[in-house]
TORZAFI-662088 format. One record per residue (C-alpha): x, y, z; residue in three letters. Coordinates in steps of 0.1 Angstrom, whole numbers, padded with zeros to 4 digits, always signed. Last residue first. Layout:
XYZALA
...
This chain:
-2474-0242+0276UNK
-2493-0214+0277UNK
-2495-0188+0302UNK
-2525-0178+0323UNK
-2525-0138+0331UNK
-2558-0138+0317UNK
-2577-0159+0337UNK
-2591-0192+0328UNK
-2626-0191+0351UNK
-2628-0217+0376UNK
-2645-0251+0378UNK
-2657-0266+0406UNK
-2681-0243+0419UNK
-2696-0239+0380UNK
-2705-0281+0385UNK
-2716-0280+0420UNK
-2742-0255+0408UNK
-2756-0274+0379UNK
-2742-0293+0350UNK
-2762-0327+0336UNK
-2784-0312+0316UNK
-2772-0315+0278UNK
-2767-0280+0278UNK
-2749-0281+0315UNK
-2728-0310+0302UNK
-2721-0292+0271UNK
-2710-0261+0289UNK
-2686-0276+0311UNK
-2670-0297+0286UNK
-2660-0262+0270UNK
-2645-0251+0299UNK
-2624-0283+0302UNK
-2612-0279+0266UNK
-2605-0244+0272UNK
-2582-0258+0301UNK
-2568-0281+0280UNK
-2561-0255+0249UNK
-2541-0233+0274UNK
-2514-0257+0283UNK
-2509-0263+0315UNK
-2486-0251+0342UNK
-2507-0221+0356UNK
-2494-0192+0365UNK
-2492-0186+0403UNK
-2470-0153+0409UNK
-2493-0135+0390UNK
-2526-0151+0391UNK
-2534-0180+0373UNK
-2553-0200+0398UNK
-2530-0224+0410UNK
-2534-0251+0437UNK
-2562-0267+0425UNK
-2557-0258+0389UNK
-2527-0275+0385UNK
-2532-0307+0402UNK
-2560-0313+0379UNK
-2540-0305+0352UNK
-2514-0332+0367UNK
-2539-0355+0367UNK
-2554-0348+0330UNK
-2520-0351+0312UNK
-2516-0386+0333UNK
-2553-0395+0318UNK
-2542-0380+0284UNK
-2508-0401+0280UNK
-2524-0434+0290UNK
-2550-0433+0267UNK
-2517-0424+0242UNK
-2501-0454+0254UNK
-2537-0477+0250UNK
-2540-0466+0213UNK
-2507-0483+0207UNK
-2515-0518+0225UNK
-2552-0517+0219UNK
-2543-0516+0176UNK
-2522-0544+0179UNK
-2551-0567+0203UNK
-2576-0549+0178UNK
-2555-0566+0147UNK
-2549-0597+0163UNK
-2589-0603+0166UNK
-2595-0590+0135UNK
-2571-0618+0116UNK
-2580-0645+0140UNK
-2617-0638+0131UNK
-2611-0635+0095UNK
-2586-0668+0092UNK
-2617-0690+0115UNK
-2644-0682+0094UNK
-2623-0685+0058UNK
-2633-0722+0050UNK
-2615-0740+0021UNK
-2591-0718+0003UNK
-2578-0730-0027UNK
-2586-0701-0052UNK
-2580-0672-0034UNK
-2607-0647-0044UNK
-2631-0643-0012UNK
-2598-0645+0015UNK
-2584-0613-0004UNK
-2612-0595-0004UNK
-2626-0606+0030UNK
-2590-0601+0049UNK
-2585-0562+0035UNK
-2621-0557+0047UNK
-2608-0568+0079UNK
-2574-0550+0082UNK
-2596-0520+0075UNK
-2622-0527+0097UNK
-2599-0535+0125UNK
-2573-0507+0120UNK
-2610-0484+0120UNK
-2623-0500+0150UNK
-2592-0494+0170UNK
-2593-0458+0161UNK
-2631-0452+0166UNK
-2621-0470+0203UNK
-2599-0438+0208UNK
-2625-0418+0199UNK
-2647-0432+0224UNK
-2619-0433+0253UNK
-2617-0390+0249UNK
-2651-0389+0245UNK
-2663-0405+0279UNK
-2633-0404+0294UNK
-2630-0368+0288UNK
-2663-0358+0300UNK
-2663-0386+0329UNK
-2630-0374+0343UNK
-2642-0336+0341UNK
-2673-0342+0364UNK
-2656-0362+0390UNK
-2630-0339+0396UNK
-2630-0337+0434UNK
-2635-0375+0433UNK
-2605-0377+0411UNK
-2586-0354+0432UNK
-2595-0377+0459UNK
-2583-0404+0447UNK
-2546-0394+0430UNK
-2540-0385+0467UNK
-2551-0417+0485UNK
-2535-0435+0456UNK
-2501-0416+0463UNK
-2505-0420+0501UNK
-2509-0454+0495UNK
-2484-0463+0467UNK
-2456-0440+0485UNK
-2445-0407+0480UNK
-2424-0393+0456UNK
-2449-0366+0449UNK
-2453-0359+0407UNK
-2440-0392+0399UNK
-2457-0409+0428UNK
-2490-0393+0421UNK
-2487-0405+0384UNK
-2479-0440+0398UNK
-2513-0435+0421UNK
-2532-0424+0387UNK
-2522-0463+0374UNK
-2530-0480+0400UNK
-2571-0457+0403UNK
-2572-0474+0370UNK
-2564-0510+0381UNK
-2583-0509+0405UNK
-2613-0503+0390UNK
-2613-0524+0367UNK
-2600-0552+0392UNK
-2630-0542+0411UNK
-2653-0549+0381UNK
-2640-0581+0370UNK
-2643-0590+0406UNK
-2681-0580+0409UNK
-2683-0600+0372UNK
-2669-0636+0389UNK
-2689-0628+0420UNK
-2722-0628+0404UNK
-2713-0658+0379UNK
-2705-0679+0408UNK
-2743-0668+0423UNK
-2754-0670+0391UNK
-2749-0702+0385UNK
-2755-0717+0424UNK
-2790-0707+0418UNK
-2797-0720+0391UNK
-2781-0751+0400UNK
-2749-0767+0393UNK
-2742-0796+0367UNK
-2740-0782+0335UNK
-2708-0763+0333UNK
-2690-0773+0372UNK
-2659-0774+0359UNK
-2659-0740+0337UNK
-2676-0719+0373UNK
-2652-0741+0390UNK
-2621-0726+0365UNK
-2637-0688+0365UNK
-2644-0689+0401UNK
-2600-0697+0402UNK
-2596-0671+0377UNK
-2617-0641+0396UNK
-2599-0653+0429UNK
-2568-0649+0412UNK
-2572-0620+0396UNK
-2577-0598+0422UNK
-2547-0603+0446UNK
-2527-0599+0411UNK
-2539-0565+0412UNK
-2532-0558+0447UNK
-2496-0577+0438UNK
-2491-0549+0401UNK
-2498-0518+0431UNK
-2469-0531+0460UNK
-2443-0540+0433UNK
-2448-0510+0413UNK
-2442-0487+0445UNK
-2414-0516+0455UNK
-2396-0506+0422UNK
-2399-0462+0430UNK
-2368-0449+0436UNK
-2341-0462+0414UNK
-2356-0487+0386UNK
-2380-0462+0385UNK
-2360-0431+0381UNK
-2337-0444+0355UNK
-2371-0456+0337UNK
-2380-0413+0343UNK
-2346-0405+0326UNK
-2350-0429+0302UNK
-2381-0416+0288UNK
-2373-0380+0292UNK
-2348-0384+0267UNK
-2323-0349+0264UNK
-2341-0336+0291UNK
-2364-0307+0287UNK
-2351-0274+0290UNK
-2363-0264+0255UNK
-2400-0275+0268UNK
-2399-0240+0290UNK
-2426-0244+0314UNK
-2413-0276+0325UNK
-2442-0294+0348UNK
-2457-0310+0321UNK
-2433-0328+0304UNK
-2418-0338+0334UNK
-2452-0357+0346UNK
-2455-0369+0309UNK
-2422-0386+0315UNK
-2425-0399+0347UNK
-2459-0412+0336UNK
-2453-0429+0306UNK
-2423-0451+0330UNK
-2451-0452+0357UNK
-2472-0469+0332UNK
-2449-0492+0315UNK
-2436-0502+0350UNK
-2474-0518+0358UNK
-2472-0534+0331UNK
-2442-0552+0334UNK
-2452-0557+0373UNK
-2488-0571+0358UNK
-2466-0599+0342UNK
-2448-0605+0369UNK
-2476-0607+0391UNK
-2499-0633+0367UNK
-2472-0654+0356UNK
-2454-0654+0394UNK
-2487-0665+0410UNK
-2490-0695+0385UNK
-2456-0708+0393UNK
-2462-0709+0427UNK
-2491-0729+0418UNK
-2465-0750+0398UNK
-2445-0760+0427UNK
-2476-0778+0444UNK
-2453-0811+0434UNK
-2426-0800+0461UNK
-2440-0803+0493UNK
-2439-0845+0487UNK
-2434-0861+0451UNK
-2425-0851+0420UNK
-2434-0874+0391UNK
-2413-0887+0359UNK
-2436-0914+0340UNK
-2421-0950+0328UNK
-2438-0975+0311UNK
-2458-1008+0328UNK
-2491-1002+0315UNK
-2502-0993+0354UNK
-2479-0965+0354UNK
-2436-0971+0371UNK
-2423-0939+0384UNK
-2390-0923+0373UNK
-2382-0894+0397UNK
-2393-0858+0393UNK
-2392-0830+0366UNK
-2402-0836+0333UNK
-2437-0808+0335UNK
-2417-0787+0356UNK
-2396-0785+0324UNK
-2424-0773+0307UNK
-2432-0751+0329UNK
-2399-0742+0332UNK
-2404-0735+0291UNK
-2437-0717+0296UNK
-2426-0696+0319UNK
-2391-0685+0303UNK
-2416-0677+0269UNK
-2437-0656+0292UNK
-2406-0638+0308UNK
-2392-0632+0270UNK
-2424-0624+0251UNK
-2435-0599+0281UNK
-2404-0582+0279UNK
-2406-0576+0245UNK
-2441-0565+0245UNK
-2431-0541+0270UNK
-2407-0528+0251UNK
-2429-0528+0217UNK
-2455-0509+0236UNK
-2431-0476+0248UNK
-2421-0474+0204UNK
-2446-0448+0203UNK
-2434-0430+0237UNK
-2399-0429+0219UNK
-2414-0395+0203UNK
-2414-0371+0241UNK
-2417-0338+0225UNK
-2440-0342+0195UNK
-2457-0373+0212UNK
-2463-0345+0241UNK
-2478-0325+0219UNK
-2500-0349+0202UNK
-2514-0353+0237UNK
-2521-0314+0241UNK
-2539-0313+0206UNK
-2557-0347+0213UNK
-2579-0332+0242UNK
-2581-0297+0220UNK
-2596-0324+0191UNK
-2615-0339+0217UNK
-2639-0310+0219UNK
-2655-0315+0185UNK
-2669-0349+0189UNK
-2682-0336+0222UNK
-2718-0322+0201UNK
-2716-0349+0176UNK
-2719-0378+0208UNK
-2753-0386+0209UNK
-2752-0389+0167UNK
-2719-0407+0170UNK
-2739-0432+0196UNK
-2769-0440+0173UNK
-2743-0444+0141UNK
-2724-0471+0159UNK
-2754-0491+0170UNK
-2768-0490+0132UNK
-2733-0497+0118UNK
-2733-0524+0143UNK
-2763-0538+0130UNK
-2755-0540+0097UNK
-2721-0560+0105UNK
-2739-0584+0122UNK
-2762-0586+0095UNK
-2736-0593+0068UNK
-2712-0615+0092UNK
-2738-0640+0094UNK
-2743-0639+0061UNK
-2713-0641+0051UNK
-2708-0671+0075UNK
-2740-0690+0057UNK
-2725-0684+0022UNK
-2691-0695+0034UNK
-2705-0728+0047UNK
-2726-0732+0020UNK
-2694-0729-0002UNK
-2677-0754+0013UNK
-2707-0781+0018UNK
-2710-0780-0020UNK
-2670-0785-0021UNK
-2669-0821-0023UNK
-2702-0827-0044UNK
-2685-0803-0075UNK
-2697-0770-0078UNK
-2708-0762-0112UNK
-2750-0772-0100UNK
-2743-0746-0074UNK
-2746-0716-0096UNK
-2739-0682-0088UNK
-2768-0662-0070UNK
-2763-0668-0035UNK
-2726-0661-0036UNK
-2732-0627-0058UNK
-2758-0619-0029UNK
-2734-0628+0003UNK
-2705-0607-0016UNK
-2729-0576-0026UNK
-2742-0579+0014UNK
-2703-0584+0028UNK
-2693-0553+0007UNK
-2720-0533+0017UNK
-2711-0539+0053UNK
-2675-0530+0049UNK
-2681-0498+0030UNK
-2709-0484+0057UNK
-2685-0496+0086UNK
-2656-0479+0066UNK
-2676-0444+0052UNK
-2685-0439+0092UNK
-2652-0450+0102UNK
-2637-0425+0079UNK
-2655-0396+0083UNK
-2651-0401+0122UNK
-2613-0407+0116UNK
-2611-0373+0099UNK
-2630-0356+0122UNK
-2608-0362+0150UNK
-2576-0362+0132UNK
-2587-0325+0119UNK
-2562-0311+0150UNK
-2543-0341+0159UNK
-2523-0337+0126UNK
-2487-0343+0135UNK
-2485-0368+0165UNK
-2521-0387+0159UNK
-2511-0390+0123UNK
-2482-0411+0134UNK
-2501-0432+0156UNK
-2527-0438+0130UNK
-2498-0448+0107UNK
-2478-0472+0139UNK
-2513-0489+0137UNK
-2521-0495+0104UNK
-2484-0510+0099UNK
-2495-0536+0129UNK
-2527-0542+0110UNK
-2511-0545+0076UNK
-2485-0576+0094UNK
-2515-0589+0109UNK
-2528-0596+0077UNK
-2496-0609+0056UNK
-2493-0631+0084UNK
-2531-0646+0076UNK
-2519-0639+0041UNK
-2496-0669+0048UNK
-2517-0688+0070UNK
-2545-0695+0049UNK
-2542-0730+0036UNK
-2539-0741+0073UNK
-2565-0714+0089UNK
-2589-0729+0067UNK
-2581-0768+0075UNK
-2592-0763+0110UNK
-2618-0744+0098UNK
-2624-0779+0074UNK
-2620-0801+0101UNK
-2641-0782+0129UNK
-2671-0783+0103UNK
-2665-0822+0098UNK
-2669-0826+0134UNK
-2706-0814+0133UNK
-2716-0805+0168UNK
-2692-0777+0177UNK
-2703-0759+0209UNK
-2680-0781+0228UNK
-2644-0768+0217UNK
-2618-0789+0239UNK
-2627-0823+0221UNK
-2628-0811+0190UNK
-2599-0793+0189UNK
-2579-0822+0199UNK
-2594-0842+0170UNK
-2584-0811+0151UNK
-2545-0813+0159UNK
-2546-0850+0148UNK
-2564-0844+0116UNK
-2536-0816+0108UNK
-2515-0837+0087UNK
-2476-0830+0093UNK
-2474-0856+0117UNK
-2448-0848+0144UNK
-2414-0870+0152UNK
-2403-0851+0186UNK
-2369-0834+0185UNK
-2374-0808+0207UNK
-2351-0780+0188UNK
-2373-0777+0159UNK
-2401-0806+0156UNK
-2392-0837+0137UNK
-2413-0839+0108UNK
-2442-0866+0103UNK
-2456-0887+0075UNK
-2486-0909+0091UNK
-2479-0944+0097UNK
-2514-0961+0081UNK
-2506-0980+0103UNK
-2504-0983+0137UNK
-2469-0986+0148UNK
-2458-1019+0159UNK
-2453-1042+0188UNK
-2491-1044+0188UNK
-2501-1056+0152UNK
-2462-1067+0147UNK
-2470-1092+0179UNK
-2476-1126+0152UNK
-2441-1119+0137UNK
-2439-1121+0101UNK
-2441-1091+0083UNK
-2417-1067+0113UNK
-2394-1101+0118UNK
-2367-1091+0096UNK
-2366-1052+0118UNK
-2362-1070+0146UNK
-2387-1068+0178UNK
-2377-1063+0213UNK
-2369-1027+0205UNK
-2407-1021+0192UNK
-2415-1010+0157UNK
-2401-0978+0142UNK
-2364-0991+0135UNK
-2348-0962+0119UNK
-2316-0972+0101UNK
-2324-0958+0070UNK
-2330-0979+0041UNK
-2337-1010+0064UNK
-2356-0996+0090UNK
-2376-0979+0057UNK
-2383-1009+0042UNK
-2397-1023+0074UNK
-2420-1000+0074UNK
-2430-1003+0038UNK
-2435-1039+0047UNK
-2457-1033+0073UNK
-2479-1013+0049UNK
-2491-0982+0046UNK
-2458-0957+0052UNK
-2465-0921+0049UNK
-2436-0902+0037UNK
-2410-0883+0062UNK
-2404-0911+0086UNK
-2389-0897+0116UNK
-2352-0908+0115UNK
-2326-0929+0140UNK
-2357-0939+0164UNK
-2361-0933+0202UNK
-2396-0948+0210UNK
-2424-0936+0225UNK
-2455-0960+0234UNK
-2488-0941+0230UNK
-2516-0923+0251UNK
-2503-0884+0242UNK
-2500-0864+0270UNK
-2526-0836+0284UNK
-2534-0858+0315UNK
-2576-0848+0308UNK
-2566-0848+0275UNK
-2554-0880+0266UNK
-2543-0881+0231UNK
-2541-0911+0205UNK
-2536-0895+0169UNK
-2496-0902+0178UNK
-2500-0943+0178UNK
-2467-0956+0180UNK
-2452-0923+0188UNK
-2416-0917+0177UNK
-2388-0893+0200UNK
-2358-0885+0177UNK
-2322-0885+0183UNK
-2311-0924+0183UNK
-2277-0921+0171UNK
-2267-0922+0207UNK
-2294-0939+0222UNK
-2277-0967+0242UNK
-2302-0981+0263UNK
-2305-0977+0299UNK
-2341-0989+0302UNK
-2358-1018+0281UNK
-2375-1036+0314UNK
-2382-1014+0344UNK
-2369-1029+0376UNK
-2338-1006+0387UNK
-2336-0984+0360UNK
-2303-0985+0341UNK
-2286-0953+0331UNK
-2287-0938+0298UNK
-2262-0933+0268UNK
-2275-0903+0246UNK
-2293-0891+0220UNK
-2331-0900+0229UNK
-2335-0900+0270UNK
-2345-0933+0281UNK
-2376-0939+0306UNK
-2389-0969+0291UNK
-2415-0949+0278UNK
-2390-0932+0256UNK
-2374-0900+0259UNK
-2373-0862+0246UNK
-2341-0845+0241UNK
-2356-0808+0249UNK
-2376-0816+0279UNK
-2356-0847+0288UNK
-2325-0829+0285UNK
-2339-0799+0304UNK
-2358-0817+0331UNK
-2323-0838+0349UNK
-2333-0830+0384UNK
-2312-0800+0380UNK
-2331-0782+0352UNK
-2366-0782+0366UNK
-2348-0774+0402UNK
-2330-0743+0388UNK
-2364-0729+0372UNK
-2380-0734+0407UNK
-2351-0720+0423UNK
-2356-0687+0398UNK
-2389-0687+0407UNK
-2382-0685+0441UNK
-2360-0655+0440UNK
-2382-0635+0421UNK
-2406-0639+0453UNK
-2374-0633+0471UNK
-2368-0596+0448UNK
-2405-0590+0453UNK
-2408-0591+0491UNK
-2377-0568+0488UNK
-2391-0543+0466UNK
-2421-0547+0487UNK
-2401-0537+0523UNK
-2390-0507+0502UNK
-2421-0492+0497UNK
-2407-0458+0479UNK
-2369-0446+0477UNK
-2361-0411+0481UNK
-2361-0387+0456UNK
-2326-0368+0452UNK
-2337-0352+0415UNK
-2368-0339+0422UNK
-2382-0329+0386UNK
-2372-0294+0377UNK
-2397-0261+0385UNK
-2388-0229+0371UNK
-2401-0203+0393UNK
-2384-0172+0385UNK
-2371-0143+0407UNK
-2341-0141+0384UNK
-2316-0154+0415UNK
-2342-0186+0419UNK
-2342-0190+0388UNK
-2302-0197+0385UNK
-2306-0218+0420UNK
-2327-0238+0407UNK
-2360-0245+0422UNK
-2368-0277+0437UNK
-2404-0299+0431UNK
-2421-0317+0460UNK
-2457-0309+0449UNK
-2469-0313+0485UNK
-2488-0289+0485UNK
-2490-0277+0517UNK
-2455-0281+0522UNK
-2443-0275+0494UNK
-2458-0250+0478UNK
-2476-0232+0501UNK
-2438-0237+0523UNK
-2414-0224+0499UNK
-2439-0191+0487UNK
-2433-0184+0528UNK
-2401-0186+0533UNK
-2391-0168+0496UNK
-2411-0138+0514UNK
-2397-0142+0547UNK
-2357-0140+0529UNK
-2365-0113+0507UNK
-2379-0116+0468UNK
């Protein structure tokens, strides 16, 4: 290759192109083109890195103010409603009776009346007290309390009242706990006094779930999920291992996994309806005159839900079946789409474990937002109510803190998301463009998270605060569309309703057209407009071939989630059914299936992500390549065959035509395979 010639095959690539890869010096000598990753990118939206690092900053002084203004020990400590923090000496209040008390072997906050809940000001109605002990039997009488004062040192009544004068003083009715004084537990590491019965928790249930009219149905679901919750764990546990199998199978036999996991959904929904008919016709038919009165209303609650389950069940087998029968002739072209994916899981295998990272990271920001949240909650000076105790409020600028707070949950979670996806897409993106996978890096993961945390921060930045843009307005319709329930006009309904499912829709949208721009940015360097001006119009140019291999790529995919939540299901009725002391197992079964899609979603979702970034740089490929000598395609063979063959069944199935065969070329012969 002369000096003109290596001129001119350096500017259609990359200028033109403006696929800004280098060529080694070693290939360049063999008259090669082996294409590396750029390794001295430059950096991308900078000015939203650093809008990002202040916005970060902020949260970090809200976090620092919570914990200053003294809302850490009373978060974790607890106090009184006299304003004293439990376990320590405390300050006097200037005009509040009962404040700066000496709490030092006082470590436990104590509700008179803990059943007593305000939920409009989410806080419990009752006078707090510091006691010694939380009183771990239930105590009926007033002298039972006052036994236990005695025997452990844990006054429970009033500090102006002695524990001698608990039977005989005339203000033990108000001075007093209201009995019968529930047995409690202190909670871990916050020190509030608890009561292990759950009739408190589903008073609170009832009043936040509407649609129930029968309180005594919300108990005993309630009371379900109680008796349940160990094979409730036990449950989501399967599902989990479900998932990291399917993923597995995914990586080693993509070939028959397609008609494998059809076969198997097919015999699943078919399995999991029968079952729940042959359970709801046993139930029907065993005798009620052997159930005793208490559990009559048990076991017509379980026959009604199976039931209800049995015929929803039947008719999504029927929906189910209508669309695998519209969708046999594709069924067979995702296995080439899940050949080239499981290929990439072959060479790239920490892209299974890419979910539990970024559930990690979600866990530990969303448990720091909930606790300076929490702390938020504490913050403030003492304030005097109208019943005379003591309430900590902020005052001035600084009480809208918490809508700041709101902002940074929504964009820092969608940044965490948003660096999962260019982190896949790095990867994929060098995957791709190395002809020879033996000159892959050693882990392509971290090299393409060393690259983002490097070049391409304020690109994440820029795309997760569009999305955040979105969300809000869709959450704060969502809250006066939930506000105004019942009192708005027909009208005024569907407008809110109108503009609540136009957002949903835009944020859809967005946030797929985000996560092509970050494979743009991998494969270009550029930044998130130029790359989402890019990634859109080859999508537009490829409209054809994104609907084929969404449409059955996404559908099989969904198989997969419904097969981890039809087995973990089926799994839950059986062993639900026969345990002897459960009471109502609606509640455990939905839970149950409703973590086991959210687990199956998270791993299913990486290898989504692996085929639409596989698709964009195919895309790429055979827009500026052709297969000629000199400009061999990147891809693997079995994805463009797959394309092909998507061709053909759209034009059999009459959706081709002429715009269809001018987009696509022929495969020629000279095309290598990856």
């Amino acid at each position: 290759m002369t000096s003109g010639e290596y001129h001119d095959f350096y500017k259609r690539y990359y200028g033109s192109l403006k696929i800004r890869y280098l060529c080694c010096a070693k290939c360049r000598k063999s008259s090669k083109r082996e294409w590396k990753p750029l390794e001295d990118r430059s950096c991308t939206d900078i000015p939203w890195l650093m809008l990002f690092i202040l916005f970060c900053i902020g949260m970090g002084f809200i976090c620092g103010f919570s914990i200053a203004t003294g809302a850490a020990a009373r978060l974790v400590s607890g106090y009184d409603s006299y304003g004293n923090i439990c376990g320590q000496k405390n300050a006097k209040l200037e005009g509040i009776p009962n404040s700066g008390m000496d709490h030092t072997q006082r470590k436990y906050v104590f509700f008179l009346d803990p059943c007593n809940l305000d939920l409009i000001n989410r806080k419990i109605k009752s006078v707090a007290l510091c006691v010694a002990a939380c009183p771990r039997q239930e105590l009926k009488t007033l002298s039972d309390v006052q036994k236990f004062a005695e025997t452990n040192g844990s006054a429970l009544c009033s500090y102006n009242l002695k524990p001698s004068e608990y039977t005989t003083s005339s203000k033990s009715s108000v001075l007093c706990p209201k009995l019968p004084v529930p047995a409690s537990a202190p909670i871990p590491f916050f020190h509030r006094c608890a009561p292990v019965n759950i009739s408190c928790y589903a008073k609170f249930a009832e009043a936040l779930i509407t649609f129930v009219s029968d309180n005594s149905v919300l108990h005993r679901l309630i009371s379900g999920v109680m008796t349940s919750k160990e094979i409730i764990l036990g449950l989501c546990l399967l599902s989990l291992v479900l998932s990291m199998i399917l993923m597995v199978i995914i990586r080693y036999i993509s070939r028959v996994l397609v008609w494998i996991l059809t076969i198997l959904v097919i015999l699943g929904s078919l399995g999991g309806t029968g079952v729940l008919w042959w359970l709801y016709a046993k139930q029907r038919r065993s005798p009620k005159e052997t159930v005793i009165p208490e559990q009559l209303q048990v076991a017509e609650d379980n026959l009604r839900a199976l039931l209800i389950y049995a015929i929803s069940a039947t008719v999504f087998t029927v929906i189910l079946f209508l669309i695998m029968l519209v969708m046999r002739k594709r069924v067979a072209l995702t296995i080439a789409l899940f050949h080239v994916a499981g290929k990439v899981f072959i060479h790239l295998p920490l892209l299974v474990f890419q979910p539990f990272w970024t559930f990690f990271a979600l866990v530990l920001f969303w448990v720091y937002w909930i606790m300076t949240l929490l702390f938020l909650g504490t913050a403030g000076s003492a304030v005097q109510n109208e019943q005379g105790f003591v309430e900590f409020k902020i005052s001035g600028p600084l009480q809208y803190m918490w809508w700041y707070h709101v902002v940074g949950l929504i964009w820092i979670s969608e940044f965490i998301l948003a660096c999962q996806q260019m982190t896949v897409a790095g990867a994929v993106v060098t995957y791709y463009f190395t002809r020879d996978k033996r000159n892959l890096p050693f882990t392509p993961i971290l090299a393409s998270v060393n690259r983002l945390i490097r070049y391409h921060l304020g690109t994440v930045a820029k795309g997760s605060f569009i999305i955040t843009l979105v969300k809000i307005p869709r959450m704060i319709l969502m809250y006066i569309h939930s506000q105004l329930k019942g009192k708005e006009n027909a009208c005024a309904r569907c407008v809110l309703k109108s503009c609540i499912c136009c957002l949903w829709c835009l944020e859809k949208c967005l946030n797929y057209l985000n996560q092509n721009a970050y494979t743009a940015t991998a494969i270009n360097s550029t930044n998130f407009c130029t790359s989402a001006k890019d990634a859109f119009v080859i999508l537009v140019e490829n409209a054809l071939r994104v609907a084929a291999i969404n449409t059955v790529g996404d559908f099989m995919l969904f198989l997969g989630k419904v097969l981890i939540v039809c087995s973990t299901g089926l799994a839950g009725i059986m062993l639900l059914n026969y345990q002897q002391d459960y009471t109502v197992w609606v509640l455990p079964l939905i839970i149950v299936c409703l973590f086991a899609f959210l687990v199956a979603h998270c791993f299913l979702s990486i290898y989504e992500m692996v085929v639409d970034v596989l698709f964009l740089c195919f895309a790429v490929d055979t827009k500026y390549n052709d297969g000629s000598p000199g400009r061999e395609f990147y891809m693997d063979k079995v994805l463009m065959e797959f394309v092909e063959n998507s061709r053909k069944a759209m034009k059999e199935a009459g959706k081709g035509g002429a715009a269809d065969a001018r987009e696509l070329k022929p495969m020629a012969s000279g095309a290598s395979s990856a």
